[in-house]
C-alpha positions as CSV (number, residue, x, y, z in Angstrom):
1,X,-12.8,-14.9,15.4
2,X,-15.3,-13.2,17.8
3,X,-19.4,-13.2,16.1
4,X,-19.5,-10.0,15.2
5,X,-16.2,-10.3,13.4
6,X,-17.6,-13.8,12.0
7,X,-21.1,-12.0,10.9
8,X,-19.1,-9.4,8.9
9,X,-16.9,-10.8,6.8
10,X,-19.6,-12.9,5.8
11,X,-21.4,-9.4,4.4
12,X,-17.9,-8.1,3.4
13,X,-17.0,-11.1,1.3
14,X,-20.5,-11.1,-0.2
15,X,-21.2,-7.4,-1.0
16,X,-17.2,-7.0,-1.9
17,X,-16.9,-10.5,-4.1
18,X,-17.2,-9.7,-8.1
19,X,-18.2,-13.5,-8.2
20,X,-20.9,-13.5,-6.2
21,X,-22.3,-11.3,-9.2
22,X,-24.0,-7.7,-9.1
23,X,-27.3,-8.5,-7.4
24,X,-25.8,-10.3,-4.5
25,X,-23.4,-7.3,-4.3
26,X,-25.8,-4.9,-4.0
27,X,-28.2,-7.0,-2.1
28,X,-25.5,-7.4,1.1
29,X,-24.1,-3.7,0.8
30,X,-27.9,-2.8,1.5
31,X,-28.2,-5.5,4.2
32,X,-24.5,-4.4,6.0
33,X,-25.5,-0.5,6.0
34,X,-28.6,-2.1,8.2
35,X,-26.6,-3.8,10.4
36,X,-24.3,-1.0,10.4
37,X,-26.9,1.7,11.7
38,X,-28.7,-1.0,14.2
39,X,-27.5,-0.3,17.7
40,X,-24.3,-0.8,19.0
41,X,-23.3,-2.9,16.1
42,X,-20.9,0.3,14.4
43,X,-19.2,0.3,18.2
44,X,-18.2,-3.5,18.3
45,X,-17.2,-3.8,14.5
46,X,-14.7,-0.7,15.0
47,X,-13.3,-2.4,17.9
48,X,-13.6,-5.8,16.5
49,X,-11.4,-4.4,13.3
50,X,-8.9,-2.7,15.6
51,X,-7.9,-6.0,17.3
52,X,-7.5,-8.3,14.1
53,X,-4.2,-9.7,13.9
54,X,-5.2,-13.1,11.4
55,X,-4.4,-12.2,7.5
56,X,-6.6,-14.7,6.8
57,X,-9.8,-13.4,8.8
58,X,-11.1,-12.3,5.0
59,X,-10.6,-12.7,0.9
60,X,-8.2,-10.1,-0.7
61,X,-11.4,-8.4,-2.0
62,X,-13.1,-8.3,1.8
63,X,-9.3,-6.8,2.7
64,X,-9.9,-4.2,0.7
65,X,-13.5,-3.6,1.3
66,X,-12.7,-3.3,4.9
67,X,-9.2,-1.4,4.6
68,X,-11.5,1.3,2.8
69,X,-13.4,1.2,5.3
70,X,-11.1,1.5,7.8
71,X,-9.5,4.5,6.3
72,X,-13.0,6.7,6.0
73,X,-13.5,6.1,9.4
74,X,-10.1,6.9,11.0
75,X,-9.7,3.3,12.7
76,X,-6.1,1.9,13.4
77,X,-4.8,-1.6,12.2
78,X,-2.8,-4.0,13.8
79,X,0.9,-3.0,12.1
80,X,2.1,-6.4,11.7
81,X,-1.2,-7.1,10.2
82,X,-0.6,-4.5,7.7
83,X,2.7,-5.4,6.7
84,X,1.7,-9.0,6.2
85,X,-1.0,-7.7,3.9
86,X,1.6,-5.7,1.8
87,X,4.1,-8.6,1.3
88,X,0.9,-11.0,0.4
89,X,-1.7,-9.2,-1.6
90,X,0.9,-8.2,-4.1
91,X,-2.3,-5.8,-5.8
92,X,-1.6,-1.9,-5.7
93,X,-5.0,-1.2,-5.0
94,X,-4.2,-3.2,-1.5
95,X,-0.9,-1.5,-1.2
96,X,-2.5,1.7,-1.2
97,X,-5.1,0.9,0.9
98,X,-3.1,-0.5,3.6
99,X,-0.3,2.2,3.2
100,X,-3.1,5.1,3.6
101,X,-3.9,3.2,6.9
102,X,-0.8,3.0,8.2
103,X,0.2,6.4,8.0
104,X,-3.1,8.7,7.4
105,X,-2.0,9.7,11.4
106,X,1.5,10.3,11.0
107,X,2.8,13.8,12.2
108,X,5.0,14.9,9.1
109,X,7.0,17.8,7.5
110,X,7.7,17.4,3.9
111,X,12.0,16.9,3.8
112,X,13.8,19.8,1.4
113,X,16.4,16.9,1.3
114,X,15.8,13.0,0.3
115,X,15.5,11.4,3.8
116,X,17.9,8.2,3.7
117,X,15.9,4.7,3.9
118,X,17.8,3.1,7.1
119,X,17.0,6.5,8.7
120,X,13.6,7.1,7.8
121,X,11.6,8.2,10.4
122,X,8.9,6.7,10.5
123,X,9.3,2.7,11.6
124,X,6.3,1.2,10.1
125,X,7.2,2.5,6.5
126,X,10.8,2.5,7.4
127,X,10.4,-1.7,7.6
128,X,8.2,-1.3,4.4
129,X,10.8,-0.2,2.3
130,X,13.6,-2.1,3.9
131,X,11.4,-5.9,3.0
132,X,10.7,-4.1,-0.3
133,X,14.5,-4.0,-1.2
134,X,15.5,-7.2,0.6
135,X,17.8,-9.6,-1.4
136,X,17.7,-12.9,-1.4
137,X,19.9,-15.8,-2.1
138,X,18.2,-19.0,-3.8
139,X,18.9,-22.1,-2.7
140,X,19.5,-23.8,-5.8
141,X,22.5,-21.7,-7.3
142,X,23.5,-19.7,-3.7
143,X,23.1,-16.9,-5.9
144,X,21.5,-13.7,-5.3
145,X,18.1,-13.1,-6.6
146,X,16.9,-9.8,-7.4
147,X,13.5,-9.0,-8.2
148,X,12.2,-5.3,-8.2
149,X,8.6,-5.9,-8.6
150,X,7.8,-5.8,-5.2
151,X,9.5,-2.5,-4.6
152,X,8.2,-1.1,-8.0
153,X,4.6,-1.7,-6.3
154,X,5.3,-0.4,-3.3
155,X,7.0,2.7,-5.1
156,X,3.3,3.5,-7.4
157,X,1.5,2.8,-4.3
158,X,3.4,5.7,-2.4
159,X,3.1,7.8,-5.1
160,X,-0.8,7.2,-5.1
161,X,-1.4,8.0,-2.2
162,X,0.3,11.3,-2.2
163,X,0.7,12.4,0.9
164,X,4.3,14.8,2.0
165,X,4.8,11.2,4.0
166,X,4.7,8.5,1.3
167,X,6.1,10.9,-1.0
168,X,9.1,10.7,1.0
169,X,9.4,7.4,1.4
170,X,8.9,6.8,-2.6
171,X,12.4,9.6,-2.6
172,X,13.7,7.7,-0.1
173,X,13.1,4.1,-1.8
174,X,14.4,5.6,-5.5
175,X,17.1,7.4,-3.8
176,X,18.4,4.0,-1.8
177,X,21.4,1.9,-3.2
178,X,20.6,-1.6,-3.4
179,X,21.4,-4.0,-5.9
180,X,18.0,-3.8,-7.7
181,X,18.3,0.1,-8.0
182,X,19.1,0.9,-11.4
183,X,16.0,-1.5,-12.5
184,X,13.8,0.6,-9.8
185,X,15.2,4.1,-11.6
186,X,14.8,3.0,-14.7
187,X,11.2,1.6,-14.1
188,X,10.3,5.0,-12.6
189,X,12.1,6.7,-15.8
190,X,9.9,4.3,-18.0
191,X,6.7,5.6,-16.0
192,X,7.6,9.0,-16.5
193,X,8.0,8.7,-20.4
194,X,4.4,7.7,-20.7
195,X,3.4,11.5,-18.5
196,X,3.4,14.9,-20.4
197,X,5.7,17.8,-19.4
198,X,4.2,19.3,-16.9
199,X,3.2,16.2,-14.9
200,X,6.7,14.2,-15.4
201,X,8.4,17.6,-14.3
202,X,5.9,17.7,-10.7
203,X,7.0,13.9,-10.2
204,X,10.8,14.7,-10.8
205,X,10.8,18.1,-8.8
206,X,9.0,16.2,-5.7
207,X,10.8,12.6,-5.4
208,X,14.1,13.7,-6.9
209,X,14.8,10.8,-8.5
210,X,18.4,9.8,-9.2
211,X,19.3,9.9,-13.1
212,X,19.3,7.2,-15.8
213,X,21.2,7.1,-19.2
214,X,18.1,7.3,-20.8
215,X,16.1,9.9,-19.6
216,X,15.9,11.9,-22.6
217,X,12.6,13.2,-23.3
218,X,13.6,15.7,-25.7
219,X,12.4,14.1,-28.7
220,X,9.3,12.8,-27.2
């Protein structure tokens, strides 16, 4: 880690840290927007933060702190980096944050039609979904494992973030047929029965989600 990386996350973790209580908080958020304006030190942090490749430069809260920040001011991440972050910080706030980063520059069209998952063009969220449906086998019993609470994370955190890309990927996700899909429909169903009319109608209408036995909002 170079110094100006080192001398960062040490403000990061500090001003970003809910344990380091309030006044320390504060205290190093005033101290980092000093070093922040003092010369040349803005430069070498953006390109510092570009190069990162370690998932363990920083906390989960400096992650985020510095994802944010990344975000506001347009800088790129290391992809791998970004992936690693999503399988490990299992938080949707991080899953947001890093998904925003990863596609805030994509060129995209919203798609009249649900793009297919092994198709989806776009490689970085294309792998995202394909890790997020991955089944695997456990050791113990050779048999296969499903668990759908990675992909329903990844699926609010595309919705969150709202953008014609993600919101193509969360169709495409819904939309894909994997063993864990009815539980990823019916979780997404189970959201939508918690949203009035009007807003479970604008989910529906956008992700076209397939349709589950209970779906039934008639009576409330």
């Amino acid at each position: 880690m170079s110094q100006v990386l080192a001398l960062a996350s040490e403000f990061i973790e500090r001003m970003s840290n809910p344990a380091y209580g309030i006044r320390e908080n504060e205290d190093y958020t005033m101290r980092f927007g000093a070093l922040l304006a003092s010369e040349g030190f803005d430069t070498m942090l953006r390109r510092e933060v570009a190069q990162i490749k370690d998932p363990d430069s920083l906390s989960p809260h400096g992650w985020l702190w510095l994802l944010s920040w990344a975000r506001s001011n347009e800088i790129p991440f290391d992809e791998r980096l970004l992936l690693h972050l999503t399988e490990n910080l299992s938080s949707v706030f991080m899953q947001v944050a890093a998904i925003d980063v990863a596609t805030r520059r994509a060129d995209w069209m919203p798609r009249k039609t649900v793009a297919q998952l092994h198709e989806f063009d776009h490689p970085w969220l294309a792998e995202l979904l394909r890790r997020c449906t991955e089944v695997h086998r456990e050791k113990d019993t050779g048999h296969d494992h499903v668990d759908t609470r990675r992909s329903e994370t990844v699926l609010i955190a595309l919705m969150q973030v709202g953008s014609d890309i993600t919101l193509d990927a969360a169709s495409a996700l819904l939309n894909h047929s994997w063993i864990g899909q009815s539980l990823l429909v019916e979780f997404f169903w189970s959201l939508c029965s918690e949203l009035d009319d009007e807003t479970r109608e604008r989910w529906v209408s956008r992700l076209h989600p397939p349709k589950w036995q209970s779906n039934d909002f008639s009576n409330g």
